[in-house]
KEBAVO-319094 format. One line per field, with one value per residue (C-alpha): z, x, y; residue in one letter; residue number from 1. Coordinates in steps of 0.02 Angstrom, whole numbers, always signed. Layout:
N
up	c(Z:...)
east	c(X:...)
north	c(Y:...)
r	c(A:...)
k	c(NUM:...)
This chain:
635
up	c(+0:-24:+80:+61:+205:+216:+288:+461:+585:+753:+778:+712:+832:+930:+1081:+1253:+1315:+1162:+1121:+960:+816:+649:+530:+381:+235:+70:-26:-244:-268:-449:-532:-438:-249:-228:-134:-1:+32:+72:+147:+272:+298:+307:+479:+542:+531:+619:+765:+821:+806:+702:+509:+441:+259:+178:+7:-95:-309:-395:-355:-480:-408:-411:-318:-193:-171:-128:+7:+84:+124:+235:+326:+447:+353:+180:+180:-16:-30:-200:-315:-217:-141:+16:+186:+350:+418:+306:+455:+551:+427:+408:+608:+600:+448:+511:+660:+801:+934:+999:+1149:+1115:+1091:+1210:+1077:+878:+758:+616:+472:+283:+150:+192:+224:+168:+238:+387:+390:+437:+619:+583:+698:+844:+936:+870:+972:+1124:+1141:+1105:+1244:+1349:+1331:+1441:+1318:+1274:+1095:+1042:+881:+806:+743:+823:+698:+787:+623:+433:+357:+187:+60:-94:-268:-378:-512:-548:-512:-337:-242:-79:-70:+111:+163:+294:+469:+463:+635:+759:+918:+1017:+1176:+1286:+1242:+1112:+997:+985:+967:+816:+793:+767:+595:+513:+549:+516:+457:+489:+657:+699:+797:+945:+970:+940:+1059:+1202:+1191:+1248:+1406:+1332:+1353:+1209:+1178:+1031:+989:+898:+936:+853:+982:+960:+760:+749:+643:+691:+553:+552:+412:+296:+351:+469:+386:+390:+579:+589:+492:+614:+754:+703:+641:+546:+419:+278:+260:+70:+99:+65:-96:-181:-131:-273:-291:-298:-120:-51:-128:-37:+122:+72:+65:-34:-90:-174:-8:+83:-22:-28:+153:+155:+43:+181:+321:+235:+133:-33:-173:-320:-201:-146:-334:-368:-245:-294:-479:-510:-410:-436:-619:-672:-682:-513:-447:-586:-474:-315:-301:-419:-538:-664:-649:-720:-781:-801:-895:-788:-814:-793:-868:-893:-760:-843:-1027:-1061:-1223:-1311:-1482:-1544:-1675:-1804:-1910:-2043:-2189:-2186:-2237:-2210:-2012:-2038:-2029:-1869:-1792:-1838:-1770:-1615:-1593:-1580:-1404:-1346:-1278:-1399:-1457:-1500:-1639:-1739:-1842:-1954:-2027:-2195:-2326:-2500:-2560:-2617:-2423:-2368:-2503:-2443:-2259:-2276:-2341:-2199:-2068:-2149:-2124:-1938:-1866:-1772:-1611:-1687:-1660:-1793:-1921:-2036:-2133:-2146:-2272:-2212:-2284:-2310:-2126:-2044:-1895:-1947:-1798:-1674:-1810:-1867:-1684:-1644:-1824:-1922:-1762:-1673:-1662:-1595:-1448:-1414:-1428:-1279:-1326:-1281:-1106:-1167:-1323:-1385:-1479:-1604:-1776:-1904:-1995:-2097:-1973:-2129:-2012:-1901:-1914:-1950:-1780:-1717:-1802:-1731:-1556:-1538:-1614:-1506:-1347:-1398:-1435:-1315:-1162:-1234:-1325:-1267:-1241:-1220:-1025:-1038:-1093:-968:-833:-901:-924:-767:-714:-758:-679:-511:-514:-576:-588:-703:-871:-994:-986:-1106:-1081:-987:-1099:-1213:-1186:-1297:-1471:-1435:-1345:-1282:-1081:-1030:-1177:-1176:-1213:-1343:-1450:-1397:-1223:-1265:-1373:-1254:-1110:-1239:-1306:-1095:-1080:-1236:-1140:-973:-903:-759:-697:-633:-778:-756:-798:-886:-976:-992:-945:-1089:-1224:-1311:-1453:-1482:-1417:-1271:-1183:-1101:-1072:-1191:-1046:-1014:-1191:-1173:-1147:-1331:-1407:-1357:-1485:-1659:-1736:-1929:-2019:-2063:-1874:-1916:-2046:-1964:-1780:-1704:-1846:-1853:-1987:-1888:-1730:-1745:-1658:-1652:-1539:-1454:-1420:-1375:-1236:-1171:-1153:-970:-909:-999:-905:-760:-761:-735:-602:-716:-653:-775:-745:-854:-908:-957:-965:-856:-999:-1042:-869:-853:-1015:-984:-797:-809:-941:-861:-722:-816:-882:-721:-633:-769:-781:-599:-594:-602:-449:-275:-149:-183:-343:-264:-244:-414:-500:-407:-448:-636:-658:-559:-690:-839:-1014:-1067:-1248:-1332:-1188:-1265:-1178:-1202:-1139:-976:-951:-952:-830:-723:-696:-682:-550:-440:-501:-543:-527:-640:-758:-771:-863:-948:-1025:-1121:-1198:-1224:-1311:-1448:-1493:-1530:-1618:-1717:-1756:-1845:-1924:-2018:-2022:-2112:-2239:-2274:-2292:-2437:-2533:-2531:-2606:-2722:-2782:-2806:-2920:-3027:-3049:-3104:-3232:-3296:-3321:-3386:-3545)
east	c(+0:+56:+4:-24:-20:-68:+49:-19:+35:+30:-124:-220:-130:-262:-344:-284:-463:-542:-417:-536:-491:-607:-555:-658:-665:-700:-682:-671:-657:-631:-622:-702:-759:-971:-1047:-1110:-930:-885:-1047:-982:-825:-858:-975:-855:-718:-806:-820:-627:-569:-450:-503:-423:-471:-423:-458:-449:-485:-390:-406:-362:-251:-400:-500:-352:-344:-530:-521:-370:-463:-586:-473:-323:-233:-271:-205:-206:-201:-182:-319:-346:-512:-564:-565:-612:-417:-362:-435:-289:-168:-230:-229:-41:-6:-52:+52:-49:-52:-193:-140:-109:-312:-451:-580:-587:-735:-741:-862:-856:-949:-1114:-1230:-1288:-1292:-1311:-1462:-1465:-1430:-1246:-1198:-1213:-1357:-1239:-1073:-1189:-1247:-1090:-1008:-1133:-1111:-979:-989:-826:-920:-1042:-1145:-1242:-1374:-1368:-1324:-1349:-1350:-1307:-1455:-1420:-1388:-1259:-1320:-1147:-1255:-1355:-1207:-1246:-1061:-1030:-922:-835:-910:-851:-939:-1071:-1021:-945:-833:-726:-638:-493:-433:-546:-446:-330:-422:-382:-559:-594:-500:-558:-624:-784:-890:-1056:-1068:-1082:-960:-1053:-1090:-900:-829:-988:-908:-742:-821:-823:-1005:-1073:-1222:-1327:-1419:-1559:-1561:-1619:-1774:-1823:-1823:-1910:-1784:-1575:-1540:-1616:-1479:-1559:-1747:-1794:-1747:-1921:-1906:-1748:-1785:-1964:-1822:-1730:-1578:-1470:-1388:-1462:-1403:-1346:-1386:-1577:-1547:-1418:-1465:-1520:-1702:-1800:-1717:-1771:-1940:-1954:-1939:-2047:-1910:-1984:-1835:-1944:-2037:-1890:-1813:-1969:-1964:-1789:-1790:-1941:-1816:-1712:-1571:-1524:-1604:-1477:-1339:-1386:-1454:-1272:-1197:-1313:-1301:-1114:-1078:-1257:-1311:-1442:-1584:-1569:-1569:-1725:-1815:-1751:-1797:-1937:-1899:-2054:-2155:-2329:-2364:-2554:-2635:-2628:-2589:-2407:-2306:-2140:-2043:-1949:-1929:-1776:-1677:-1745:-1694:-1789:-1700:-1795:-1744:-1850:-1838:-2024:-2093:-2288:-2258:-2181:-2320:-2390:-2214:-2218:-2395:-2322:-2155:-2288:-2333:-2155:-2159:-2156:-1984:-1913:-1775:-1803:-1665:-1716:-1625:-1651:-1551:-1571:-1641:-1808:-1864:-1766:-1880:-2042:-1998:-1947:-2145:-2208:-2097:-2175:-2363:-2316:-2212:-2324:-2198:-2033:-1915:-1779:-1801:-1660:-1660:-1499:-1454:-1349:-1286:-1400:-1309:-1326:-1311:-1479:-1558:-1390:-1277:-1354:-1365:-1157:-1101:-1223:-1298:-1123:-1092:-1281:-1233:-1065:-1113:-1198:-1362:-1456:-1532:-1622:-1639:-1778:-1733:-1875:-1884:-1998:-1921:-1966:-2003:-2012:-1994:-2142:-2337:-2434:-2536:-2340:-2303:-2440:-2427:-2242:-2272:-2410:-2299:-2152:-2254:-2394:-2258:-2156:-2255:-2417:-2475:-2423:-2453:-2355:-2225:-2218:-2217:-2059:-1975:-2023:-1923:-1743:-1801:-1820:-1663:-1530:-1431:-1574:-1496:-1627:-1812:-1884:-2023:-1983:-1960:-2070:-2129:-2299:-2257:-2075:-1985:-1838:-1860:-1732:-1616:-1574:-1404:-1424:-1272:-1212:-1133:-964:-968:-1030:-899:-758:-850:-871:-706:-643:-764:-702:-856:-853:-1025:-1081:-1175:-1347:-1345:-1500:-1562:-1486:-1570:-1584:-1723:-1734:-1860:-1731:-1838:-1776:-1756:-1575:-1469:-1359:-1199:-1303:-1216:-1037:-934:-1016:-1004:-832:-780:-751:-867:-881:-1000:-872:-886:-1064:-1032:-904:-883:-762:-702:-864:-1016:-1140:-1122:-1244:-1146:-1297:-1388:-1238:-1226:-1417:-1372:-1232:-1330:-1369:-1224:-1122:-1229:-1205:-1029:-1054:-1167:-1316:-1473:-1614:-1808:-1954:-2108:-2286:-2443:-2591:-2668:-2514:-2461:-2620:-2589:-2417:-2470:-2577:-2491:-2335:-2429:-2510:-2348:-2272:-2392:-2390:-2203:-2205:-2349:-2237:-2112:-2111:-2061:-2034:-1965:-1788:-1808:-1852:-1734:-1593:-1669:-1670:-1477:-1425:-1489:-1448:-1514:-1658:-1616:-1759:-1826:-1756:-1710:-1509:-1586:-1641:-1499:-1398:-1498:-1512:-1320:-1306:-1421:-1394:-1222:-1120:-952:-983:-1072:-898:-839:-974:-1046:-882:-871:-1064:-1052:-898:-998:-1150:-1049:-977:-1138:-1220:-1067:-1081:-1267:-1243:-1119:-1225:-1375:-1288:-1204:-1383:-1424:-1292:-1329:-1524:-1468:-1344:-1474:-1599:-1480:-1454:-1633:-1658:-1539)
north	c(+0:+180:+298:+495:+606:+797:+912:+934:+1085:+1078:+1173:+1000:+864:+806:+922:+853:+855:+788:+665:+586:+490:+462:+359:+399:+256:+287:+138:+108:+280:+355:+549:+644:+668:+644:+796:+682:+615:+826:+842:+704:+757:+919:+901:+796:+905:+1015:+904:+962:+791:+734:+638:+507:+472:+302:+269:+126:+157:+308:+476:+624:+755:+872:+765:+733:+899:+920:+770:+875:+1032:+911:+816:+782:+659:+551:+373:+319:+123:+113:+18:-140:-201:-119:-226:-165:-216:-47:+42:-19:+6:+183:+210:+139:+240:+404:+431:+356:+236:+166:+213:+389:+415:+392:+352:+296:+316:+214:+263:+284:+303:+199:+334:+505:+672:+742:+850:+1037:+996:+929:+786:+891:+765:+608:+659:+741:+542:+457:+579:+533:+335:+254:+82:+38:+8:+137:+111:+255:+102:-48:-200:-368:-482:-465:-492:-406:-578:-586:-638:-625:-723:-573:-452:-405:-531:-499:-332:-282:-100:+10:+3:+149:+199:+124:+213:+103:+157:+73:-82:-113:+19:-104:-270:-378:-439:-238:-220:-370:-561:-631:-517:-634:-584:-427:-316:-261:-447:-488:-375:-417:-596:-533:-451:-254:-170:-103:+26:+118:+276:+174:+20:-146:-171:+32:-17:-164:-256:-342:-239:-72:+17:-124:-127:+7:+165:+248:+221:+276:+445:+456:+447:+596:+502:+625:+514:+405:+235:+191:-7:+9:+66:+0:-214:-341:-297:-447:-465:-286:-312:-475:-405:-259:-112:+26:+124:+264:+289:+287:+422:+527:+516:+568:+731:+778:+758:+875:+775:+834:+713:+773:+735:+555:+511:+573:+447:+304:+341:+286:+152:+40:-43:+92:-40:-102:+99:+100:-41:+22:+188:+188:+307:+283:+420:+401:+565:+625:+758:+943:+1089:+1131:+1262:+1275:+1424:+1471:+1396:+1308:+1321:+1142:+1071:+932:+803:+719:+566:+560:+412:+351:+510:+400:+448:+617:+719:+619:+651:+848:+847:+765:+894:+1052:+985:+1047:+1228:+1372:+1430:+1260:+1217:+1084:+1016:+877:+718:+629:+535:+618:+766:+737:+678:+852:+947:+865:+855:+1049:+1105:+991:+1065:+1242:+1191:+1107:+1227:+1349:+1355:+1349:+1454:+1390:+1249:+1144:+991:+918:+785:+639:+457:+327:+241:+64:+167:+263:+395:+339:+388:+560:+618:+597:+644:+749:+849:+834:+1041:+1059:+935:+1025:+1202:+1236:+1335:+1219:+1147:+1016:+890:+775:+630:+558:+454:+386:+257:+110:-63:-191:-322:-295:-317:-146:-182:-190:-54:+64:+9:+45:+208:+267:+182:+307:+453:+446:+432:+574:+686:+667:+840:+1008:+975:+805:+880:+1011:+889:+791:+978:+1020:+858:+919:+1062:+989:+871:+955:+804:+703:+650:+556:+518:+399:+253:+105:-61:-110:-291:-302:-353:-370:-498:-403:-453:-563:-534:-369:-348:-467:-510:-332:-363:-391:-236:-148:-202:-153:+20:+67:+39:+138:+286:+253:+183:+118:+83:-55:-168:-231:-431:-483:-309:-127:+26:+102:+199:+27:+134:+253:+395:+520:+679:+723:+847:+882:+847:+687:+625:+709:+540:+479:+652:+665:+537:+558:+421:+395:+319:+200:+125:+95:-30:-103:-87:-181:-282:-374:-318:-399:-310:-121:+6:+112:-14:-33:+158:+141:+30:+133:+306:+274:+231:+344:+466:+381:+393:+593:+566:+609:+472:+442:+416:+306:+402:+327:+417:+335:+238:+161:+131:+16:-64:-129:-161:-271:-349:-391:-439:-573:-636:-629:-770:-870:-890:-908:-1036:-1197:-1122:-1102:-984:-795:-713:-686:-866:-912:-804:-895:-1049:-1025:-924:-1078:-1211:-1074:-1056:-1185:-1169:-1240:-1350:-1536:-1680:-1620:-1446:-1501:-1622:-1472:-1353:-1535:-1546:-1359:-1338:-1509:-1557:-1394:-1486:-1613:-1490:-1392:-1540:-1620:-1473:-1405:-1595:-1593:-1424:-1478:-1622:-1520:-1397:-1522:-1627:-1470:-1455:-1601:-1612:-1434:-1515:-1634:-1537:-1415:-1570:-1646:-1491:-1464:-1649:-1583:-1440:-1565:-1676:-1519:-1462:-1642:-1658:-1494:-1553)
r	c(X:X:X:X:X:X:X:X:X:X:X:X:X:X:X:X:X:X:X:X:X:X:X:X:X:X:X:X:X:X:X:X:X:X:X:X:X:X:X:X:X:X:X:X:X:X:X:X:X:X:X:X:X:X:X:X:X:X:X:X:X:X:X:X:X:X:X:X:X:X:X:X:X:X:X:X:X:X:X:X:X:X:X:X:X:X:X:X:X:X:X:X:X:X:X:X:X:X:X:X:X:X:X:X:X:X:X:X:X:X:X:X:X:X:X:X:X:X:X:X:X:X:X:X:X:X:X:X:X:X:X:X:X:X:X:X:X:X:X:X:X:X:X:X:X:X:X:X:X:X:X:X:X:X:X:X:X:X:X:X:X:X:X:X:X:X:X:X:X:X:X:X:X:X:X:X:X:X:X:X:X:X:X:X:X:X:X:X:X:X:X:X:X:X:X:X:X:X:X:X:X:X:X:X:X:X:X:X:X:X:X:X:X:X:X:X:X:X:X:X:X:X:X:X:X:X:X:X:X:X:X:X:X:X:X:X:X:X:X:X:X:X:X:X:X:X:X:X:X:X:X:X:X:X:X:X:X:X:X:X:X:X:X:X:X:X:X:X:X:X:X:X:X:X:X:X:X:X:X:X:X:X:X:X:X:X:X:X:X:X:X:X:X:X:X:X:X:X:X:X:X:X:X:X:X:X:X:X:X:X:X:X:X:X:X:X:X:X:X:X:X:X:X:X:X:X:X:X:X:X:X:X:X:X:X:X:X:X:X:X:X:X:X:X:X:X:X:X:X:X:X:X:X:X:X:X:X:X:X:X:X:X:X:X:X:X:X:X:X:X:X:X:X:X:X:X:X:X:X:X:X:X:X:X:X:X:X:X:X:X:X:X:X:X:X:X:X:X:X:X:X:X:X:X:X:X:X:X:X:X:X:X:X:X:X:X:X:X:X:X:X:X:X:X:X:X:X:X:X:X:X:X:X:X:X:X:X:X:X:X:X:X:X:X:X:X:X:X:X:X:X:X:X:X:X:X:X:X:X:X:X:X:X:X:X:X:X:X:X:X:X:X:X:X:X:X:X:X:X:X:X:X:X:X:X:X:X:X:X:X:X:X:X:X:X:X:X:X:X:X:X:X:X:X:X:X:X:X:X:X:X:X:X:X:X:X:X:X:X:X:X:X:X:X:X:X:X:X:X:X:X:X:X:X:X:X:X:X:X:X:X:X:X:X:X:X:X:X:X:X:X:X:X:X:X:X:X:X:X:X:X:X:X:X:X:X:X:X:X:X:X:X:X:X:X:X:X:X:X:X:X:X:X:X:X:X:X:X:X:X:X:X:X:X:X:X:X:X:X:X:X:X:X:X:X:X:X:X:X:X:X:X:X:X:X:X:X:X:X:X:X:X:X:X:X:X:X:X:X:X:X:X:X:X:X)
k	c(1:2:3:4:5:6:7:8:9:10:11:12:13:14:15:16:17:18:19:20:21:22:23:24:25:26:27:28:29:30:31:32:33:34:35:36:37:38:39:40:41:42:43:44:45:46:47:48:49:50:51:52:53:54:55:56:57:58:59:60:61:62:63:64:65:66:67:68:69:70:71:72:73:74:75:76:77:78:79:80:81:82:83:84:85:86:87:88:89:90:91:92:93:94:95:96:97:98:99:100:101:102:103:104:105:106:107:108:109:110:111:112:113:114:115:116:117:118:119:120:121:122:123:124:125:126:127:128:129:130:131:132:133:134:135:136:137:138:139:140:141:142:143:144:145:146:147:148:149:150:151:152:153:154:155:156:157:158:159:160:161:162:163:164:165:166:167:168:169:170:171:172:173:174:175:176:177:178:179:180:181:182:183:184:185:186:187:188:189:190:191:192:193:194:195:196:197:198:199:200:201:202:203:204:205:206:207:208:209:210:211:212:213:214:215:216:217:218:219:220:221:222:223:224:225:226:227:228:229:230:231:232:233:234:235:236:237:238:239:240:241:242:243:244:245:246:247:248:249:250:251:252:253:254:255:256:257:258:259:260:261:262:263:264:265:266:267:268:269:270:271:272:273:274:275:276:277:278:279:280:281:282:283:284:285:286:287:288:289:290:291:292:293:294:295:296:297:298:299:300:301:302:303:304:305:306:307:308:309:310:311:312:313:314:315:316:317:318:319:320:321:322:323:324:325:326:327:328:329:330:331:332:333:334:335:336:337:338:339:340:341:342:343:344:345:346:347:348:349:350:351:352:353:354:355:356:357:358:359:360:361:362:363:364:365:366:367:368:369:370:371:372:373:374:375:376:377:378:379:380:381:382:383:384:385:386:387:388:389:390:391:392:393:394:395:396:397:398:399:400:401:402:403:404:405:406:407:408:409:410:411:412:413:414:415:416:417:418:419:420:421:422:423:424:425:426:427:428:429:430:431:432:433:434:435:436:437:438:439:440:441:442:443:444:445:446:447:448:449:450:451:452:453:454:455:456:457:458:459:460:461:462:463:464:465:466:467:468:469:470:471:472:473:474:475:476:477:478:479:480:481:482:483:484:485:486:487:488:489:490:491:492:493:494:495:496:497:498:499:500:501:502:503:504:505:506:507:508:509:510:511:512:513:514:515:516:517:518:519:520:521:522:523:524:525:526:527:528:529:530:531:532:533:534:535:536:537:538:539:540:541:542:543:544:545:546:547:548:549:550:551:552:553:554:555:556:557:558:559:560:561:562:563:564:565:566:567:568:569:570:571:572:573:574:575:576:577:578:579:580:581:582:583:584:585:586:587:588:589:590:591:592:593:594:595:596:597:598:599:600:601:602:603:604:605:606:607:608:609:610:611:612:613:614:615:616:617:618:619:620:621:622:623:624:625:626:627:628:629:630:631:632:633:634:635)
């Protein structure tokens, strides 16, 4: 490990009569410093006592800089996983003896705020406790679960707070051990006393940071616990954790909801924060204006000129003084489009048709090449994505429906739209908005990344991407159709795409970039701390309801137990393929016999593999001796 230390006067030894230590942990860190990491430290500098900061990830000399101004000392230990003993390497590392302090706080980054009143009620009760081990909530038993098949693996976290007096500063089992049983009940083994502000019994539950936060915040407690929020969902929702009333419950208590989105945002896949907190709004028709109007361009790509005037139609419910650039591919649709856009545009400002290449890379690639500068130039505060193309492939009933499922939950009405303005300005930090996934007439649930995951692993990369990916599905405006912020898209406008890479990304032809690109618009906003919401309107919110909900209980009809439950049941057994004999061999072993399935499976696989082979040799020389024959006879 390497460690960092801030030059520290003498003025900031520790106070003879105060004699505190807090060690401050602030693990996988990455660019910048969250506000709710300075918000922390800020309050408890304040305190008087010395702050320890140790940090595990990489930290940009700016944002070493910022953690410097807030506190004592910053241990660096380099980009290795965080574990709880780094709190006694820090505490070596830093010039003191446990012996040379009266009491230690360890904390990190597990929680959120404090609230207006600082931490001035937290240190009045932990001077007040004689406990050799003081808790600021009690934790009796780890109840939170690990599922590393569906991305959530068991990751070490700082304590949330914990102050340890005497002897105990020095006890091995405090830096590390088994983490299954909890501290307090670690060191009350050993003979220390221990004692809690809230306490499990007050809270109802062994582990209130997990399941007892709306008590908790009904109790005054000044800091918000990050655990409730950022768990594998199907397990939250099994024990009835509402994340969204949590966090409504919070921002009423007076945290900051841009600041913990922010904190959430980066370090949780985007469609487990989706679940978690929420964030669908189901928007219905009042009257809201916009206070005041932001600066909105609206960007069109128009080939099937049959839905262009039903997409125009659509745009004019977007408050007055929009600019609405246009995108076609030759210059008969730019001629027709153009006296459209003249007999449509009531409320715009500014309109342009721009001709582009006839692209693979269709809507995706017009937006980062062709309308590049509009991105980049900053007049704008706002952008609405929209396209009519041809779907060839796809039923006119199909056809219709996905239409009206992109338009209706975007453009709506003029007072729809008002209320998803009126969003970004709310939540400063909000990126996108765009409808949730579209499950009727498509079959993309379950398979969301597709063919384009390993694309999309190497393209985040490339970007410097480093949010956490969602397993099954993205989050992501799978219909192509979205409001953002233009700085919502920086990290894909900051690359120089051509529409070269759109016919052959990668080195492969049959990999689309542009749905790659589609897939990587949330995180990439992410990445900047920039969270996103899902809009439908009421009608469509009971259409896909009840829907899904159908859907739901029949999949689950043939297993037991809760969803959490079944999930685990079927990643454990793996794909069904197409539900033969060899199929359910496979999910058989997987499930009951993993260790033999490591080394059937591989064999079992090659044989297939080479089986079709051959079968589809054999199938084109039966062919080719078909057409011989044909020609013979034709003679």
């Amino acid at each position: 490990m390497n460690e960092t230390l801030t030059p520290t006067s003498v003025s900031t030894r520790l106070a003879r009569d105060r004699r505190r230590l807090i060690l401050y942990a602030l693990p996988r860190a990455r660019g910048h410093i969250d506000r709710y990491v300075i918000r922390a430290l800020s309050a408890l500098r304040d305190t008087g006592a010395e702050v320890v900061v140790v940090v595990t990830g990489s930290l940009d000399s700016a944002a070493r800089a910022e953690l410097q101004r807030y506190c004592s000392r910053l241990a660096d230990a380099g980009d290795v996983p965080f574990t709880r003993r780094m709190y006694k390497w820090a505490l070596q590392e830093s010039g003191f003896q446990p012996e040379e302090v009266d009491e230690i706080v360890l904390t990190g980054s597990g929680w959120f705020g404090p609230t207006h009143r600082g931490l001035i009620d937290v240190f009045a009760a932990m001077d007040g406790s004689t406990a050799d081990l003081w808790e600021l909530i009690e934790h009796r038993a780890q109840l939170l679960q690990d599922f590393p098949r569906e991305g959530f693996p068991h990751v070490e976290e700082p304590y949330l707070w914990v102050r340890v007096r005497g002897a105990l500063t020095s006890s091995h089992h405090l830096y590390g051990g088994s983490t299954g049983v909890s501290l307090a009940r670690r060191a009350s083994s050993q003979g220390f006393s221990t004692a809690a502000m809230f306490t499990a019994e007050e809270m109802g539950s062994e582990d209130p940071a997990l399941m007892s936060v709306e008590q908790l915040l009904e109790a005054g407690c000044p800091v918000l616990p990050r655990a409730p929020f950022a768990a594998y969902p199907p397990f939250l929702q099994r024990h009835a954790v509402i994340g969204r009333e949590l966090m409504s419950m919070a921002v009423r208590s007076g945290f900051d909801l841009d600041e913990v989105l922010e904190g959430l945002t980066r370090t949780i896949p985007p469609k487990a924060l989706n679940a978690n907190i929420g964030m669908l709004d189901v928007l219905s028709p009042s009257s809201s204006e916009v206070q005041p109007p932001l600066r909105i361009l609206a960007l069109a790509h128009i080939t099937d000129l049959n839905a262009a005037e039903e997409l125009l139609q659509r745009l004019e419910s977007l408050p007055e003084g929009y600019d609405l650039v246009v995108t076609t591919t030759d210059g008969s649709k730019a001629a027709r489009l153009g006296r459209l856009m003249n007999a449509h545009g009531g409320k715009m400002r500014h309109a342009e048709v721009r001709v582009t290449p006839a692209s693979p890379g269709r809507d995706m690639s017009d937006l980062l090449i062709a309308c590049r500068d509009l991105l980049l130039g900053g007049n704008y505060d706002l952008l609405v994505k929209v396209h009519a193309r041809p779907m060839g492939r796809k039923t006119r009933v199909v056809r219709q429906y996905f239409r009206r499922y992109q338009f209706d939950n975007l453009l709506a009405s003029e007072e729809h739209v008002a209320q998803i303005v009126n969003l970004f300005m709310r939540e400063k930090g909000l990126g996108l908005v765009f409808p949730p996934m579209i499950h009727i007439g498509y079959h993309i649930m379950g398979k969301g990344w597709s063919r384009y995951r390993r694309m999309a692993n190497l393209l985040a990369a490339r970007m410097g991407i480093q949010v956490p990916a969602d397993e099954v599905s993205p989050l992501a405006p799978f219909g192509g159709m979205f409001f953002a912020r233009p700085a919502a898209l920086q990290l894909l406008t900051n690359q120089r795409w051509t529409y070269g890479d759109y016919r052959r990304f990668g080195g492969k032809r049959s990999v689309s970039l542009a749905r790659v690109q589609e897939r990587l618009l949330v995180p990439a906003a992410a990445e900047l701390g920039l969270h996103s919401r899902t809009v439908l309107t009421a009608e469509h919110f009971e259409i896909s309801h009840t829907a899904l909900e159908y859907k739901v209980d029949e999949l689950s009809s043939t297993m037991s137990g809760y969803p959490v439950e079944q999930i685990a049941l079927l990643h454990r057994a793996g794909r069904i393929g197409r539900g033969g004999p060899v199929s359910l061999m496979r999910m058989f072993l997987r499930a009951n016999h993993p260790r033999i399935a490591q080394v059937v499976l591989p064999i079992m696989s090659l044989v297939e593999r080479v089986y079709l082979g051959v079968r589809a040799v054999s199938s084109e020389s039966r062919a080719a001796g078909l057409r011989l024959r044909a020609r013979r006879s034709n003679r």
